[in-house]
C-alpha positions in Angstrom: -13.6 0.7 18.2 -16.0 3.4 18.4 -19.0 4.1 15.6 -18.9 7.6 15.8 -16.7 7.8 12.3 -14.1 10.2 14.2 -10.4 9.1 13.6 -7.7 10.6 16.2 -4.3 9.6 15.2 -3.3 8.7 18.6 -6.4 5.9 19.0 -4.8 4.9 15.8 -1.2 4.4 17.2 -2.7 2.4 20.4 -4.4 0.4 17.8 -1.1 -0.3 15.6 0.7 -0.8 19.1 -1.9 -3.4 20.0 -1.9 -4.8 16.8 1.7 -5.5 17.1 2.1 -6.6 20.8 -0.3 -9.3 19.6 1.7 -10.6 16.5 5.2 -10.7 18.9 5.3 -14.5 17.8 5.8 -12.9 13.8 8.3 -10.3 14.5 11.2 -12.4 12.8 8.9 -12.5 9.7 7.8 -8.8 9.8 11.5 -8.1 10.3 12.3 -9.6 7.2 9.3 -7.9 5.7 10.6 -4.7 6.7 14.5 -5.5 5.2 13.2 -6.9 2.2 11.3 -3.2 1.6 14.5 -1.5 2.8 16.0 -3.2 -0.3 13.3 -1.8 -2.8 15.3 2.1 -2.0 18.6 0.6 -3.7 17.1 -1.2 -6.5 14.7 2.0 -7.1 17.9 4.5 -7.1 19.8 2.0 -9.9 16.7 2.0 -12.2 17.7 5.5 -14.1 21.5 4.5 -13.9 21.6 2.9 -17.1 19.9 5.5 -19.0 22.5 7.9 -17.7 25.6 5.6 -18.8 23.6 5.5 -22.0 23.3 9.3 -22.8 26.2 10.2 -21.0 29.1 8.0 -21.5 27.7 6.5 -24.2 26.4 9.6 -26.8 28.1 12.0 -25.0 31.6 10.0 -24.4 31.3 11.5 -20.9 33.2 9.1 -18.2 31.7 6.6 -15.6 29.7 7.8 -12.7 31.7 8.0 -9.9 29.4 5.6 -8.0 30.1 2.7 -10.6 33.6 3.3 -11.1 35.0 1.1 -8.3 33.2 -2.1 -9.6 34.7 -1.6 -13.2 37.3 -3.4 -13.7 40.9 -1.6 -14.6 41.1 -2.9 -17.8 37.6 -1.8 -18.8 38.2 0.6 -22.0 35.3 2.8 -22.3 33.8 3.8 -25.6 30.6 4.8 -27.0 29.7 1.0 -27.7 30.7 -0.7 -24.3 29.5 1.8 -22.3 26.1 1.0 -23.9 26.7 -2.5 -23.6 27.6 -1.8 -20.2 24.4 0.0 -19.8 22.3 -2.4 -21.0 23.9 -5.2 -19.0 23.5 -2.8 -16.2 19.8 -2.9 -16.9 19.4 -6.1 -17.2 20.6 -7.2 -13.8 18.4 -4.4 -12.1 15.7 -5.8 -13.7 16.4 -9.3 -12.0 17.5 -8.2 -8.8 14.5 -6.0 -8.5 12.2 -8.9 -9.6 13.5 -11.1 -7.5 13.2 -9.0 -4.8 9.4 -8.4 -5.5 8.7 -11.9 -6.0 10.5 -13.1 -2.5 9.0 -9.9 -0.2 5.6 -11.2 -2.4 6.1 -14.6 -0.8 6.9 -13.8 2.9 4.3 -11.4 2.7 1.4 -13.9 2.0 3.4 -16.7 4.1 3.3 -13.7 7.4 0.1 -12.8 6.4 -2.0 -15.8 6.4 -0.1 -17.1 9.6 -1.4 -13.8 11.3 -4.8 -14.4 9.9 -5.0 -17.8 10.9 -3.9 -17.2 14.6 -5.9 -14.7 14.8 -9.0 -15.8 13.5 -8.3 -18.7 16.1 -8.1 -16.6 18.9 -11.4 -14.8 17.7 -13.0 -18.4 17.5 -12.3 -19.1 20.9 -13.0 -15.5 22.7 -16.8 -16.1 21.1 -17.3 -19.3 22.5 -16.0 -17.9 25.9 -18.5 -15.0 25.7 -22.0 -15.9 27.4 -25.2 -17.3 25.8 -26.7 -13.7 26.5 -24.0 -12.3 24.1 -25.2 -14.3 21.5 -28.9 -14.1 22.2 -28.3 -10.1 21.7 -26.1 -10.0 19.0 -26.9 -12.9 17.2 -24.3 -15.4 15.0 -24.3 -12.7 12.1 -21.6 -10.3 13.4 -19.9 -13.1 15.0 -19.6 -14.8 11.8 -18.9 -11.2 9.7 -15.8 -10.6 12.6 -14.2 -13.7 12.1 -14.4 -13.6 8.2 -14.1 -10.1 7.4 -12.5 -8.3 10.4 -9.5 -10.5 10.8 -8.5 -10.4 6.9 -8.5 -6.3 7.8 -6.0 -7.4 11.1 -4.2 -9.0 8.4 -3.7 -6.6 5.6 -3.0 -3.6 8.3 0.2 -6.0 9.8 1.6 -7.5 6.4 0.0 -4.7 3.5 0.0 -1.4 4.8 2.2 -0.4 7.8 5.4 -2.5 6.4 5.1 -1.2 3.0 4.8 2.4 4.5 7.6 2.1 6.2 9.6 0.7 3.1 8.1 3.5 0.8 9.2 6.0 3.6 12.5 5.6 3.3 12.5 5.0 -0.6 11.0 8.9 -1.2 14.1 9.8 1.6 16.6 8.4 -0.3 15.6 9.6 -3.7 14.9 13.0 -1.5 18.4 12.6 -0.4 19.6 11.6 -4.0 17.9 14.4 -5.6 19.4 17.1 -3.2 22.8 15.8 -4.2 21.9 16.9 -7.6 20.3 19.8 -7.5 18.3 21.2 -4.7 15.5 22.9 -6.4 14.2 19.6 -8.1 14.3 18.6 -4.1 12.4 21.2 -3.2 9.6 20.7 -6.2 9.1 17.3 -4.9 8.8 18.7 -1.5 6.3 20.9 -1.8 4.0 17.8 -3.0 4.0 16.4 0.4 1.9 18.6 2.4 -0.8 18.5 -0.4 -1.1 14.6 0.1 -0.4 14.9 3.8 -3.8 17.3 3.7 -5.6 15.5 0.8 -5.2 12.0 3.0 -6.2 13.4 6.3 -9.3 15.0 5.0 -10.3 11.4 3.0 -9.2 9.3 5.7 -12.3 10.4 7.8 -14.8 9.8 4.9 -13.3 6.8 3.9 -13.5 5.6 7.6 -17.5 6.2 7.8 -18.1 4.8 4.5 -16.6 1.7 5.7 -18.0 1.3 9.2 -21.3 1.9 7.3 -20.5 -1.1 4.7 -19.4 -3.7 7.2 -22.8 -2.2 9.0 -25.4 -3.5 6.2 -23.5 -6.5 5.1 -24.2 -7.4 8.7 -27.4 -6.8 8.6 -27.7 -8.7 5.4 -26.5 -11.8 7.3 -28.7 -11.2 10.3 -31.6 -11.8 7.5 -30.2 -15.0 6.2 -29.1 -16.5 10.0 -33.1 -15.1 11.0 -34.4 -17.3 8.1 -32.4 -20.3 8.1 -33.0 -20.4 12.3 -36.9 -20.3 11.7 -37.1 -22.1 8.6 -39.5 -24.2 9.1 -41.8 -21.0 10.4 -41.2 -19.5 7.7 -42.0 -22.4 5.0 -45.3 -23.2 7.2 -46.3 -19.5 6.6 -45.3 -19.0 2.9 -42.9 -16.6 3.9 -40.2 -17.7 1.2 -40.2 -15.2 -1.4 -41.0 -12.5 1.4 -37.5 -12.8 3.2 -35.9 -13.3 -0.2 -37.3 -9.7 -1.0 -36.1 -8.7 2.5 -32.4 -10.3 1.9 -32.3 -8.3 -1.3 -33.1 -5.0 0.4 -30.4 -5.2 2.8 -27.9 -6.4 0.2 -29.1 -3.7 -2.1 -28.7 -1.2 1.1 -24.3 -2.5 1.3 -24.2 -2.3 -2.7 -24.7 1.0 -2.9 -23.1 1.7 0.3 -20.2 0.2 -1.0 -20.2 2.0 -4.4 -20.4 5.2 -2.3 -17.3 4.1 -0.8 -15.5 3.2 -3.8 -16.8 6.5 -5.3 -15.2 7.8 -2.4 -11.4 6.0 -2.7 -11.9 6.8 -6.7 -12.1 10.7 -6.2 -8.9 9.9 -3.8 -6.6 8.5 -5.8 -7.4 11.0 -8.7 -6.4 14.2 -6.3 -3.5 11.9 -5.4 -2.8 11.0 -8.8 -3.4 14.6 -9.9 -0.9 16.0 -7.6 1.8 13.5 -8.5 1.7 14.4 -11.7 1.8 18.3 -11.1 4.6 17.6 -9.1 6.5 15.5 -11.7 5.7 18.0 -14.4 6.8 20.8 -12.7 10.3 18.6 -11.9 10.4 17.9 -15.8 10.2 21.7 -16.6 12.5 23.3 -13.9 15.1 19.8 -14.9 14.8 20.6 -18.9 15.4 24.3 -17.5 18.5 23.4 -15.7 19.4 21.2 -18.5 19.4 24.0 -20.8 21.6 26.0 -18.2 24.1 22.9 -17.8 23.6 22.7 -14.3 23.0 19.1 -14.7 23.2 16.8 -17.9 20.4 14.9 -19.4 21.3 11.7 -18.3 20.7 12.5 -14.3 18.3 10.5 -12.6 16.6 13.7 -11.2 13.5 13.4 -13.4 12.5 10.1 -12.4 12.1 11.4 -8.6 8.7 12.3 -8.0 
């Protein structure tokens, strides 16, 4: 990994590629990881069903969706009152189903995730004592210490956090995309046009996020290097009365990643408000052109179109 703080995305596709050539042995798991988030598209597309059942066949004694109708049973009479039961039994078993999916892809992901971080940790552990003393003498026990605590948990939450849930999320905005064009095609379109806007507002934070963290991991290493220095020499330093002198040096270092890292969390705040900003442009500018095509009677109320962005 280079220090310059430049990202290209294909050094970050040989990374991920590496990454996962190295976790082969935990492909059955990530597999399941992947399905499990596949599953999340469903459950999110049934969430607004009920509320239309409710307005629609319920207040406005409109019939069933046609996606619904083949698992009613023939003898199901539909009235204002059962098809609000029906909603709200509707609801209630999306609610379980999606909760049970959360809590299982929860589980697998901390089971596949902690089995990455422990094999690899291992195989850090042992690289290091392969290296040669001269390594060591130059570098020190600070960074090897820092890379096996700190470095692997990031291995671990780029395999099992990030690129699996992107994927998931991926194909839940297509199939809402997908669901929403069905509908109406300009309320696809408004959530479209939010997509470059992240695409742009990532790529230009990605970069400043990427320096702001190479810089943190930096100074917390160098605020180890002071405690490894002090506890390797300790009795120097207690013969020279040096005590409170390399406490005052520890706290300048640590002071040094602090505020490096409230830089960097300054930095990820500003982020996800321009993200969060845009979002909710984009939804309200679905809520007016829906309300408008409401009014129209292009689509009716209860439509799940509003709940796409």
């Amino acid at each position: 990994m280079t220090t310059t703080g430049k990202a290209s995305p294909n050094r970050d596709l040989v990374l991920y590629l590496r990454l996962f050539r190295w976790a082969r042995p935990y492909w059955a798991h990530l597999v399941g990881l992947f399905l499990l988030s596949l599953l999340a598209t469903p459950l999110a597309l049934l969430v607004p069903l009920p509320l239309k059942i409710a307005l629609d066949s319920g207040l406005n004694s409109k019939p069933l969706p046609h996606l619904i109708r083949p698992f009613v049973p023939a003898a199901f009479s539909l009235s204002p009152s059962s098809a609000l039961l029906f909603a709200v039994g509707l609801l209630i078993a999306v609610t379980i189903l999606t909760q049970i999916q959360t809590l299982t892809l929860a589980l697998l992901k901390t089971y596949t995730g902690e089995r990455v971080l422990l094999e690899f940790r291992s195989s850090l552990f042992g690289q290091m004592q392969r290296l040669s003393l001269s390594y060591h003498d130059v570098k020190g026990t600070a960074e090897s210490l820092y890379n096996v605590q700190y470095d692997a948990a990031a291995v671990q939450a780029v395999v099992a956090e990030r690129f699996i849930p992107l994927i998931g999320s991926a194909f839940t905005l297509l199939g809402m995309l997908y669901v929403t064009m069905k509908i109406d095609w300009q309320l696809a379109l408004v959530a479209l046009l939010i997509s470059p806007i992240l695409f742009l507002i990532s790529k230009f934070y990605r970069r400043r996020l990427r320096r702001g963290s190479r810089e943190v991991k930096k100074l917390e290493k160098s605020a180890m290097g002071v405690v490894q220095e002090v506890l390797g020499a300790l009795r120097v330093v207690k013969a020279f009365g040096k005590e409170e002198d390399e406490r005052h040096r520890f706290v300048r270092r640590s002071f040094e990643g602090m505020r490096a890292r409230l830089k960097l969390s300054l930095a990820e705040g500003k982020y996800n408000f321009l993200v969060g900003l845009t979002s909710a442009i984009g939804t309200a500018t679905v809520l007016f052109v829906g309300f408008r095509q409401v009014q129209s009677g292009v689509i009716t109320l209860g439509d799940p179109s509003f709940t796409i962005p």
